[in-house]
C-alpha positions in Angstrom: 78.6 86.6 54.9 76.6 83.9 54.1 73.6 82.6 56.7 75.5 79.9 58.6 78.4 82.5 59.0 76.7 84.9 60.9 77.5 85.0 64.8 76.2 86.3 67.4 78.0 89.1 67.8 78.2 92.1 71.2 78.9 95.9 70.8 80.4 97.3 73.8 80.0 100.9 73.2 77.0 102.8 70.8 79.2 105.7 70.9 80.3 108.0 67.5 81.8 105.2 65.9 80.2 102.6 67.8 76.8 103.1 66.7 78.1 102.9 62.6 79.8 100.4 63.1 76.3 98.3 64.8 73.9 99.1 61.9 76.7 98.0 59.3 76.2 94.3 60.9 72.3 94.5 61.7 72.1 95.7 57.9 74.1 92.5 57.0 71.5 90.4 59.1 74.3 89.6 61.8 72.5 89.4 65.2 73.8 91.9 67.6 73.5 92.6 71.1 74.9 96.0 72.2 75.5 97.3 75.2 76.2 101.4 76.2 76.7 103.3 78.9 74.3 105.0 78.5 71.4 103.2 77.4 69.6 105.5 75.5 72.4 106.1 73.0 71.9 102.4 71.9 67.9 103.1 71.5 68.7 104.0 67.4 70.3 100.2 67.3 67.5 98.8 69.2 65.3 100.4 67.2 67.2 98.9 63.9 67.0 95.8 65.5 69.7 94.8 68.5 69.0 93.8 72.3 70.1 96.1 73.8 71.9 94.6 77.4 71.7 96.3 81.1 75.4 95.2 81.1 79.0 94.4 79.3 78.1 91.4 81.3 74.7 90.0 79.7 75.8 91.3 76.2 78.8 89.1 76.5 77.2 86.0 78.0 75.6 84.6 74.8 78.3 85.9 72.1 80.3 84.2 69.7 82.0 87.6 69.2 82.5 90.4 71.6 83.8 93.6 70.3 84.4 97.0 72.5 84.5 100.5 71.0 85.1 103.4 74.1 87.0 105.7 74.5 90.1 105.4 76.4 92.0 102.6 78.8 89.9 103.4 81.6 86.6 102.6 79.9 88.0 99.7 78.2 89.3 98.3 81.6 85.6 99.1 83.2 83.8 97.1 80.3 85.9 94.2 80.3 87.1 93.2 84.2 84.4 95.5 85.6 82.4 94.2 88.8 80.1 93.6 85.7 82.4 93.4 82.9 82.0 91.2 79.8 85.1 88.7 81.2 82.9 87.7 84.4 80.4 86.2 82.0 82.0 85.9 78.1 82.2 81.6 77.4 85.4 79.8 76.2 86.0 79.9 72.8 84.6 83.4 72.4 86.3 85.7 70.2 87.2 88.8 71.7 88.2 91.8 69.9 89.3 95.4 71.1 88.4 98.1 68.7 89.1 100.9 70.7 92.3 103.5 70.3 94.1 102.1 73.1 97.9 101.8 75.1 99.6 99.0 74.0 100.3 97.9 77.1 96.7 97.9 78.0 96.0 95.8 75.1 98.7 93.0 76.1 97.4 92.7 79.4 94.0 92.4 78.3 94.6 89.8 75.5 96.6 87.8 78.9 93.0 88.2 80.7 91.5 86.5 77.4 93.9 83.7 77.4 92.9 83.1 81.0 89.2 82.8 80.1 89.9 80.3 77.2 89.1 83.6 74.5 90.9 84.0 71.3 91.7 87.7 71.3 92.5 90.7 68.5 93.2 94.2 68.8 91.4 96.0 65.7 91.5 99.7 66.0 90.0 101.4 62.9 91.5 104.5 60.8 88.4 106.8 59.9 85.7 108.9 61.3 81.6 108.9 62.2 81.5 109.0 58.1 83.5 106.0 57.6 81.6 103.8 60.1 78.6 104.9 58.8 79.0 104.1 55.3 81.5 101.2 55.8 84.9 102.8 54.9 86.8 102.0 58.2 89.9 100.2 58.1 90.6 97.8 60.7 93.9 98.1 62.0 94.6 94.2 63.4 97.0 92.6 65.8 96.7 88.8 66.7 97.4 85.7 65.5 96.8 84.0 62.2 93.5 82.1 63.6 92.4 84.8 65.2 92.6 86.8 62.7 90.9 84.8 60.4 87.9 84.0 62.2 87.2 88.1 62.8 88.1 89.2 58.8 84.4 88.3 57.7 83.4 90.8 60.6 85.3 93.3 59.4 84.7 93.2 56.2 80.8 93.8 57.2 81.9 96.8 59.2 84.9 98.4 56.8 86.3 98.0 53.7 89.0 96.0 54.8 91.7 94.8 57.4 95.4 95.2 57.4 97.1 92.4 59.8 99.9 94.2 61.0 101.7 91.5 63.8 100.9 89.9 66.9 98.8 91.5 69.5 99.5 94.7 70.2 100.5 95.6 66.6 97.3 96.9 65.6 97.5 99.7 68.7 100.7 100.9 67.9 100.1 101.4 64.6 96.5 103.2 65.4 98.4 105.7 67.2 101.1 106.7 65.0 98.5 107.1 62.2 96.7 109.2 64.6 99.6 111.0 65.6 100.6 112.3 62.7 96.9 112.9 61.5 97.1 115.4 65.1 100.6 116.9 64.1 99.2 117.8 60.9 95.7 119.3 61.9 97.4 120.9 65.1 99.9 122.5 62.1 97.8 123.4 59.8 95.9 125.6 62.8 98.9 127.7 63.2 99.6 128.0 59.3 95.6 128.7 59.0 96.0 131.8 61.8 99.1 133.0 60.7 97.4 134.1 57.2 94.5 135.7 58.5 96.4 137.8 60.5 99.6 137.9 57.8 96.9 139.0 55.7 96.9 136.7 53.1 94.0 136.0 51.2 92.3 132.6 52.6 91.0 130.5 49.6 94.0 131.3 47.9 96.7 130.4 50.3 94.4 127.4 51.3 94.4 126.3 47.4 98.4 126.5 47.9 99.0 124.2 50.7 95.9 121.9 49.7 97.7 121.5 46.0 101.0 121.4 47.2 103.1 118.8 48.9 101.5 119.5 52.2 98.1 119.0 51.0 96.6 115.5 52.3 92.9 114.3 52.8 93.3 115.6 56.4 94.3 118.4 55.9 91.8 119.3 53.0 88.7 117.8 55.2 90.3 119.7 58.7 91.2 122.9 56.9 87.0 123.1 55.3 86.0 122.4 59.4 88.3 125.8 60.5 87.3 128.0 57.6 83.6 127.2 57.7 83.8 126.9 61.5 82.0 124.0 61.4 82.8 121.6 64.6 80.3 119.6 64.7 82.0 115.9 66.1 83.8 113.7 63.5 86.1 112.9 66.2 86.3 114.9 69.4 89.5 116.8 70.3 89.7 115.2 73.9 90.3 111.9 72.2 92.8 113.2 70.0 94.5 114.6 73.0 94.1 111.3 74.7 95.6 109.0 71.7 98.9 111.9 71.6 99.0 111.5 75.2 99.3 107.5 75.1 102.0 107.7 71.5 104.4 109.8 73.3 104.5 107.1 76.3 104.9 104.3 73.5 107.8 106.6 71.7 109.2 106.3 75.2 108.7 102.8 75.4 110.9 102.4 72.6 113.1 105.2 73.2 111.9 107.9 70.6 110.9 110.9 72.1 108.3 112.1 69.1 109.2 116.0 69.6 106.8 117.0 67.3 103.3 115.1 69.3 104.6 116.7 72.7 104.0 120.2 70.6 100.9 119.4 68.8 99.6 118.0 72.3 100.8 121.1 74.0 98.6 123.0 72.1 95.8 120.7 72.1 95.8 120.3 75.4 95.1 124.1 75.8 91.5 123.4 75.1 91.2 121.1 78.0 89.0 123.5 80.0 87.1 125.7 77.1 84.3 124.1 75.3 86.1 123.7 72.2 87.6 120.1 74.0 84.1 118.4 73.9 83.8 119.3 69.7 85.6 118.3 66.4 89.2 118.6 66.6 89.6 120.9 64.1 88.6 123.2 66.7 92.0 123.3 67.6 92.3 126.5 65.4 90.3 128.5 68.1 92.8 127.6 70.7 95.5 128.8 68.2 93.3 132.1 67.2 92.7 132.8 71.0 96.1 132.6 71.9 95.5 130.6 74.9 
């Protein structure tokens, strides 16, 4: 990105991927403002270099580029049309881009509200984990138009390895959640396969090395299935969210009349951990909901 390219860009949301996703575009030189709910979680960035704003609202209000990383519809909705939310104070002409794994419907209504305030807007939601931001792996996931699109590539490429333009608005969060919902079938099935051997008494590594070499065996389920055996949970990406992002598939499936049988029984499960500790961690920590038999 050369000098006269760089924009001034605001991060709504320092959060796991949020804060990876800031010090890929401070380490490119792009000026950044950032803004989180809580504050201190944006002190690393500030630290790195960003202004850090008291609201969605002041990071917004000098941006060329806005883009929001929380967690769920809710959040998103608070950041942007918030009493002080980034579209009371974001300019026209500003490019607006929605990061976060979101509904579809949520995301045409807001890219409506952008229209309204004169704002190009995209949907990008990324496939990857804390790792990915990071180092720059994500892949942006993008619905919008051509123009759009174009002017929020050199961005992505800063903060990724690449963008896949998948449609019009919208398209990018429909496809973010069936990549997610099968990544949640999978993990959610390998829990079950991973409990019924320790207690079928098979040996671990080896039945492990036969699903891992076989035709289940996928990067997911490699990188979930080292989390369960080595118990390790620490958060790639917390199991509440992956609840959350089943939860809003199986209302698109019914949007388009597919009931997606298989989500509703990897959420059922998932959704068992809803009041144990295990929610808050990685979601491989499904497999202690599974071992518990909760």
């Amino acid at each position: 990105m050369s000098a006269q390219a760089k924009p001034q860009v605001a991060l709504l949301g320092t959060g796991v991927m949020g804060s990876g996703m800031g010090r890929r575009l401070l380490d490119a030189g792009v000026p950044l403002t950032v803004w989180n709910r809580r504050r201190e979680r944006a002190q690393p960035l500030a630290d790195a270099g960003a202004t850090v704003a008291d609201s969605p609202a002041a990071a917004a209000a000098h941006a060329d580029v806005v883009v929001s990383m929380v967690a769920d519809d809710a959040a998103s909705l608070e950041v942007w049309t918030g009493p002080h939310g980034a579209l009371t104070r974001v300019r026209p002409g500003t490019l607006l881009a929605e990061s976060s794994t979101l509904s579809p419907p949520w995301i045409l209504e807001l890219a409506e509200l952008a229209r309204k305030h004169q704002c190009a807007f995209v949907d990008a939601p990324v496939t990857g984990s804390k790792v990915h931001a990071a180092t720059g792996q994500l892949t942006f996931l993008v619905g919008g138009d051509a123009d759009a699109v174009a002017r929020i590539d050199p961005l992505l490429s800063v903060m990724g390895r690449g963008s896949i333009h998948l449609g019009p608005v919208g398209s990018g969060a429909r496809m973010k959640l069936i990549n997610n919902f099968m990544a949640g079938v999978q993990a959610v099935a390998l829990a079950e396969a991973l409990v019924l051997i320790e207690r079928g008494g098979l040996d671990t590594n080896a039945a492990l090395s036969v699903l891992y070499d076989g035709a289940p065996g996928s990067p997911m389920v490699r990188t979930a299935g080292a989390r369960m055996t080595a118990k390790d949970y620490t958060v790639n990406f917390q199991l509440a969210l992956m609840r959350k992002d089943l939860g809003y598939a199986v209302a698109e499936g019914e949007r388009h009349h597919v009931l997606l049988e298989t989500v509703r029984g990897a959420l059922a499960q998932l959704s068992k951990a809803k009041t144990t500790p295990w929610d808050a961690a990685d979601f491989a920590a499904v497999v202690e909901v599974v071992r518990a038999g909760r």
